[in-house]
C-alpha positions as CSV (number, residue, x, y, z in Angstrom):
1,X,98.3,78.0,88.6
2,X,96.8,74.7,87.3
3,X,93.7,76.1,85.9
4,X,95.7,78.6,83.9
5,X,97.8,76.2,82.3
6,X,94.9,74.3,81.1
7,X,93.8,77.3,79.3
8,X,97.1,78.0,77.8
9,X,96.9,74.6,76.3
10,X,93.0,74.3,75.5
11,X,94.5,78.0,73.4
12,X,97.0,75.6,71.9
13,X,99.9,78.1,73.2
14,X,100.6,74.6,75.4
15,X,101.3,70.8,74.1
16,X,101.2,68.7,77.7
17,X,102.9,66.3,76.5
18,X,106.0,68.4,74.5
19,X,109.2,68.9,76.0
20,X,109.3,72.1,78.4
21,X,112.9,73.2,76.3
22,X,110.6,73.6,73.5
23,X,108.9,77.0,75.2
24,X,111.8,77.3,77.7
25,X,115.0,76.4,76.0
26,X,117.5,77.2,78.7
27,X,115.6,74.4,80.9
28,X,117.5,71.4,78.5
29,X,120.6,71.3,81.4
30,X,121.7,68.4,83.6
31,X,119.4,65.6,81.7
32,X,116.0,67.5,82.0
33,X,115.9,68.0,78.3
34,X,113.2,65.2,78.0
35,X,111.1,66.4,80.4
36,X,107.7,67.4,79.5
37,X,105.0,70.0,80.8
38,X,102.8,67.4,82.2
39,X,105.7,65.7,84.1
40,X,105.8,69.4,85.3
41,X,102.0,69.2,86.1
42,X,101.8,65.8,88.2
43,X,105.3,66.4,90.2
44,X,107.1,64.1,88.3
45,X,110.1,65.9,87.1
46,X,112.6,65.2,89.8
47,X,112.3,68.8,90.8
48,X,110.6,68.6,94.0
49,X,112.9,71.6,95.9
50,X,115.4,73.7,95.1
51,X,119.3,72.9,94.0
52,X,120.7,75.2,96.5
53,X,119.2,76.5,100.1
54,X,117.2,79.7,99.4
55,X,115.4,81.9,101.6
56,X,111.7,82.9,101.5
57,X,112.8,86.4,100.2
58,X,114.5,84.8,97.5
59,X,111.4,83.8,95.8
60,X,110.6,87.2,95.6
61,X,113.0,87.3,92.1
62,X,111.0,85.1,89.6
63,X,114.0,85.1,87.2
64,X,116.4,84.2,89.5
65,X,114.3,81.3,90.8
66,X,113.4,80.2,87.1
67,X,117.4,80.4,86.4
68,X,118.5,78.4,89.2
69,X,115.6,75.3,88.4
70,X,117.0,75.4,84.5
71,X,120.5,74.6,85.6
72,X,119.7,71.9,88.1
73,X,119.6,68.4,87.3
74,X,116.8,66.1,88.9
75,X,116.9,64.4,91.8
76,X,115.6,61.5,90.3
77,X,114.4,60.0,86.8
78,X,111.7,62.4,85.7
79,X,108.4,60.2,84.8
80,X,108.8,57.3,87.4
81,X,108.0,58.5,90.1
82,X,105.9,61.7,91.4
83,X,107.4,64.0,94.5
84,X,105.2,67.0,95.5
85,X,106.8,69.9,93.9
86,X,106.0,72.1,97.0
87,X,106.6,75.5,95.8
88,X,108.7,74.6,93.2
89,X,105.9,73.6,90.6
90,X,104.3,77.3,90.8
91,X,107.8,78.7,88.9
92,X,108.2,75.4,86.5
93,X,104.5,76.0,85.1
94,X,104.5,79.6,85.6
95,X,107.6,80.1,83.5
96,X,106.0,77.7,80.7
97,X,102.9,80.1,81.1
98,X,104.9,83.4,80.6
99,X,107.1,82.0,77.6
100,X,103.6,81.2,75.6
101,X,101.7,84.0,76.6
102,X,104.3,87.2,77.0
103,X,102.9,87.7,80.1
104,X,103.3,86.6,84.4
105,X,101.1,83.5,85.1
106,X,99.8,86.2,87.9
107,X,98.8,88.8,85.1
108,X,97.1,85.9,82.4
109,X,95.3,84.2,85.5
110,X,94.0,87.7,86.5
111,X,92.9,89.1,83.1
112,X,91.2,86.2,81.7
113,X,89.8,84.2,85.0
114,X,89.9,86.4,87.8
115,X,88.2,89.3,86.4
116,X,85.7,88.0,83.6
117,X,84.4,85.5,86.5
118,X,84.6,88.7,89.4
119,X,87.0,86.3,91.5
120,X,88.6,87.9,94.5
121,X,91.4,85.6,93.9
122,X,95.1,86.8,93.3
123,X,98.5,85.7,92.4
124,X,100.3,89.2,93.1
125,X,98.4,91.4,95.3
126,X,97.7,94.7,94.6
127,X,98.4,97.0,97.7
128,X,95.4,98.4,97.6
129,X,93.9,95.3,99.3
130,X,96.6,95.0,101.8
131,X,94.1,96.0,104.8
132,X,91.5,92.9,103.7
133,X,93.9,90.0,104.4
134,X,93.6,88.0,107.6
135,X,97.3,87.5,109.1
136,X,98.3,83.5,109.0
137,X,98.2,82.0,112.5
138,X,101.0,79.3,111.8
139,X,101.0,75.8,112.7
140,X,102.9,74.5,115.5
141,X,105.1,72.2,113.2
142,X,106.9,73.4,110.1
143,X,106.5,71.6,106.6
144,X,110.0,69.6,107.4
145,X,108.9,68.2,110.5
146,X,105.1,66.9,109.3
147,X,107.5,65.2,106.4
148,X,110.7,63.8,106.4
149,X,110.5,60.2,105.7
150,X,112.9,60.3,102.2
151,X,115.7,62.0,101.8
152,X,113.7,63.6,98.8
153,X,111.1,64.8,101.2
154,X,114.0,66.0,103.9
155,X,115.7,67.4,100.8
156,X,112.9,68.7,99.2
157,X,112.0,70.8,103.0
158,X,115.6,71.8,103.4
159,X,116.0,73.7,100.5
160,X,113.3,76.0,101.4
161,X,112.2,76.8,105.0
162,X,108.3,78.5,105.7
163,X,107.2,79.6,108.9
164,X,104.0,80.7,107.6
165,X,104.8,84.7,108.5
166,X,106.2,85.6,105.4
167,X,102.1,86.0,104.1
168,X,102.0,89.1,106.5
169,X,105.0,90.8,104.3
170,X,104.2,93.7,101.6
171,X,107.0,92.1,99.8
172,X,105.1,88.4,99.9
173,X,101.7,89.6,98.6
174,X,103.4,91.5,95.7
175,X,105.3,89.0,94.5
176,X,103.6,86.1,92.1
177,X,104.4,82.6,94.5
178,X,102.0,80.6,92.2
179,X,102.6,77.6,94.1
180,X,102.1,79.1,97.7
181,X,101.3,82.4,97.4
182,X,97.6,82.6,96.2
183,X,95.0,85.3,98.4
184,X,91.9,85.0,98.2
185,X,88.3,82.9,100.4
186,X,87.0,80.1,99.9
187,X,84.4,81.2,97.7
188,X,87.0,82.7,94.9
189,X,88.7,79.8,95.1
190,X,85.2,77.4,94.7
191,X,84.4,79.6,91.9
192,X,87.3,79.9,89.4
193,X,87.3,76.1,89.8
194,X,83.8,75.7,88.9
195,X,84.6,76.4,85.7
196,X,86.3,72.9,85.2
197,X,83.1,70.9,86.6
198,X,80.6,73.0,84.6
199,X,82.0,72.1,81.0
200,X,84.2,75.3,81.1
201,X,81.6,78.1,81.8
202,X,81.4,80.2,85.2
203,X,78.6,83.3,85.3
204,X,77.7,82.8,82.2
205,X,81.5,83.0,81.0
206,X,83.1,80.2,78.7
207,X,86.6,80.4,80.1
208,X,88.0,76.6,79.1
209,X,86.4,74.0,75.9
210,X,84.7,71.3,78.0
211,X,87.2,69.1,76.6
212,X,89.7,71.5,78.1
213,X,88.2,71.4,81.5
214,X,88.4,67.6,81.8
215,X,92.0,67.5,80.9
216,X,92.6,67.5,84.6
217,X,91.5,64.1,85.1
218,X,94.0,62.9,82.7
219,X,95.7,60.3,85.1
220,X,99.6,61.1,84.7
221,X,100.9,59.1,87.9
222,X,100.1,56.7,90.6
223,X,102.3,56.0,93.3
224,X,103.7,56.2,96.6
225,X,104.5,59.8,96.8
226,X,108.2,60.7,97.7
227,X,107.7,64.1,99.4
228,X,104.3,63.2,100.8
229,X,105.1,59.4,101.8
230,X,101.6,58.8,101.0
231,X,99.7,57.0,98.0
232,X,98.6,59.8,95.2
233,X,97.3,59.6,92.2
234,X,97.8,63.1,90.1
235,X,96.3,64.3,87.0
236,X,97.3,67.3,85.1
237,X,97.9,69.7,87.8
238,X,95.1,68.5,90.4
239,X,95.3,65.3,92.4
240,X,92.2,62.4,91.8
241,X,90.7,60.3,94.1
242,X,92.8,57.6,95.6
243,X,92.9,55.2,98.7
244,X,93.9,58.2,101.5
245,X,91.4,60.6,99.3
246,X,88.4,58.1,98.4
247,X,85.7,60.7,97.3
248,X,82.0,59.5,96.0
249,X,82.4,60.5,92.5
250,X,85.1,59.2,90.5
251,X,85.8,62.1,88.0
252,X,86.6,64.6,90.7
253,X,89.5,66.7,90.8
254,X,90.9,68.1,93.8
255,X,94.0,69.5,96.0
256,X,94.9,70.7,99.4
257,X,97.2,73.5,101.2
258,X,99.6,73.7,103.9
259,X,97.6,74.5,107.2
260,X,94.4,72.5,106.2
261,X,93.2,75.0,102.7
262,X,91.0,72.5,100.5
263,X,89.5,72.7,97.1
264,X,87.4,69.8,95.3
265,X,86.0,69.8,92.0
266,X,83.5,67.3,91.6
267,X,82.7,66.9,88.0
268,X,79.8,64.2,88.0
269,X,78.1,66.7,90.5
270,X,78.7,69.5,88.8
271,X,80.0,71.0,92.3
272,X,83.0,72.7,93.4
273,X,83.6,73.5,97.4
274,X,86.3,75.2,98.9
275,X,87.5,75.5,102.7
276,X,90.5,78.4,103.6
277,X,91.6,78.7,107.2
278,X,93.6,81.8,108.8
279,X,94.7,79.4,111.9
280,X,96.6,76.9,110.2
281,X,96.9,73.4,111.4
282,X,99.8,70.9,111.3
């Protein structure tokens, strides 16, 4: 989701640091009309979960989803603070994507990543490749229980409950989740990524400018987290090295999944690596 938002704005379909109402106009409601894509991209924008409880089928309707984030007001002042925008961030940056490009963040991220690198990584699964996925094994604690130390973070988990099945559901894979709902192995996932630590080219593809590509380590935030209750430090869209995440190189970019999923983008190695698990852990 990240990565494809870079190249909308190394395209110059995306200014970081405009307001989302100019590409989104029906997101200026209940204060938010200040708030800018990269606020959207660092988890700053006070939208961390969702305004009213929703279901995991309910994020099967993109537009309603999209609808009810433009009408609701943040939970606190966008900029000051970041809290992990769980699944939330996947339909705040994917509607951006779609209102620059005319098309789903699933369908751009497929057509000019996926496809020109040979990634076996999709947002929206065709059903073709139903048979190929490995069935989540889920944790023994939910997202809720592993954080609840803010009432952001217990409001944040409350809006949305996961048990980790929905993944085995036709209805999940189809639907574009860009946040969560990602299928792929590690190696897809190392791969479309190594086009930020190789200067923007993958296979012989130029995908991203290499000033495009290091837009990611543009530091946006540092804090205490308020959904994570731990000290971040997030670029644009990826999270950089910090105390709880002190990696050898400085300029590497990297973010984890529920269940234990990892990716790291080292950019003064010129190395990505990638670790995906069926049995989650808590």
């Amino acid at each position: 989701c990240a990565l494809t938002a870079l190249l909308c704005a190394d395209r110059g379909l995306i200014d970081f640091a405009a307001p989302v109402a100019k590409y989104w106009p029906e997101f200026a409601q209940n204060g938010k009309e200040r708030i800018t894509v990269a606020q959207l991209m660092s988890h700053t924008a006070g939208l961390s979960g969702f305004g009213e409880k929703i279901k995991a089928e309910d994020l099967y309707d993109w537009d309603r989803i999209c609808d009810m984030l433009a009408r609701q007001a943040p939970w606190w002042e966008p900029g000051t603070r970041s809290g992990y925008h769980t699944v939330s961030q996947g339909y705040l940056v994917g509607e951006v994507v779609r209102r620059v490009s005319g098309v789903s963040l699933g369908t751009l991220f497929r057509t000019e990543i996926a496809e020109p690198l040979g990634a076996d990584f999709h947002i929206g699964l065709p059903p073709k490749d139903d048979a190929r996925v490995a069935e989540l094994i889920p944790p023994e604690l939910s997202l809720g229980d592993v954080s609840s130390h803010s009432d952001v973070a217990k409001r944040t988990f409350a809006s949305l409950h996961l048990n980790a099945r929905e993944p085995r559901t036709e209805a999940w894979r189809r639907a574009e989740i860009p946040a969560a709902g990602g299928i792929g192995n590690a190696r897809s996932v190392a791969l479309v990524q190594s086009v930020l630590v190789n200067g923007g080219v993958a296979k012989g593809k130029r995908i991203l400018s290499e000033a495009g590509a290091r837009r990611a380590l543009e530091l946006q935030i540092e804090n205490d987290d308020l959904v994570l209750g731990i000290p971040v430090r997030f670029g644009l869209g990826y999270g950089l090295p910090s105390a709880v995440a002190p990696f050898p190189n400085k300029n590497t970019a990297f973010w984890g999944g529920w269940g234990g999923s990892l990716i790291v983008a080292d950019y003064d190695a010129k190395m990505t690596f990638s670790y995906v698990m069926n049995r989650m852990n808590s």
